[in-house]
ZAVO-56763 format. One line per 5 residues: number of its first residue (from 1); their letters; for each residue x, y, z of C-alpha. Coordinates in steps of 0.05 Angstrom, whole numbers, plus 5000, padded with zeros to 4 digits. Example, Ala and Ser with C-alpha at 12.3 -4.5 7.8 and 13.67 -1.06 7.14 Angstrom:
! residues 2
1	as	5246/4910/5156  5273/4979/5143
This chain:
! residues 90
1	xxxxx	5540/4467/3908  5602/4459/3960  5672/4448/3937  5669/4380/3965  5605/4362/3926
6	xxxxx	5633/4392/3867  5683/4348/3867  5665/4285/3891  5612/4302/3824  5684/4301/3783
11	xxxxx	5715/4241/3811  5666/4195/3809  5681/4168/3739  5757/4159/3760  5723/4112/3827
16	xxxxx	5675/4076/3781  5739/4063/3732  5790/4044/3796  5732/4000/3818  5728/3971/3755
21	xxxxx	5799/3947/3756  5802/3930/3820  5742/3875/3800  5779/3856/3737  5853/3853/3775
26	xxxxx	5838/3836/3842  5872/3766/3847  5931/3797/3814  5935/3867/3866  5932/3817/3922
31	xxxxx	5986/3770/3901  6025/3829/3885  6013/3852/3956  6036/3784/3989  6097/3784/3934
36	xxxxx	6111/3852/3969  6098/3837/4042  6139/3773/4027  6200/3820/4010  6199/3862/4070
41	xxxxx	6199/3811/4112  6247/3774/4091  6288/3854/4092  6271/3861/4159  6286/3797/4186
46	xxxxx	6209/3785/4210  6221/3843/4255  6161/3877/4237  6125/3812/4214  6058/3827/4261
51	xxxxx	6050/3898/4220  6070/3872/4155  6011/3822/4157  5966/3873/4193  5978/3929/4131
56	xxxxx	5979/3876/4082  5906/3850/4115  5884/3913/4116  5899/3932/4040  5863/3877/4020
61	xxxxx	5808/3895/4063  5810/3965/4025  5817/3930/3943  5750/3882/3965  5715/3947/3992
66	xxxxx	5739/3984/3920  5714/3932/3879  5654/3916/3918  5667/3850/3940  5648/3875/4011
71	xxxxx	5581/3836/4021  5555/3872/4086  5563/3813/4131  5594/3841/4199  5675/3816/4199
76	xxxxx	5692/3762/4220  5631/3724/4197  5616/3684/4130  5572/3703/4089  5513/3666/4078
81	xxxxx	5515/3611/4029  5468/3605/3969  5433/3534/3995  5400/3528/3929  5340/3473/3929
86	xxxxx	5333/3433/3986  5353/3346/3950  5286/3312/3953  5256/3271/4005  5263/3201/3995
């Protein structure tokens, strides 16, 4: 067994427990990452706005992935919606 295998063997508890909490937390993380972006923005005068919200994006993009809200669909596209049962003819 490599080094690498070896210990992506011993981390993957601490991923499963991160992704956990990142499932649980998720609303919270995010708000705390638009509390944050908020702040340096407002530091920097909107300066850097464009790469504030493009890190910030990002991020988020990264916590969904972690806690496996990432449903496959290509970005940039919905995902599909459960239609249920079609209402009856009438």
């Amino acid at each position: 067994m490599s080094i690498l295998e070896t210990l992506k063997a011993k981390l993957a508890p601490a991923r499963e427990k991160v992704s956990d909490l990142a499932h649980q937390h998720g609303h919270k993380i995010e708000h705390g990452l638009d509390k944050a972006a908020r702040t340096v923005d407002e530091k920097t005068k909107g300066k850097y706005s464009d790469k504030i919200e493009s890190g910030t994006g990002k991020a988020k993009g990264a916590l969904d992935r972690l806690a496996h809200k990432d449903d496959g669909t290509p970005k940039g596209e919905a995902a599909p919606k459960d239609e249920g049962t079609p209402p009856p003819a009438s």
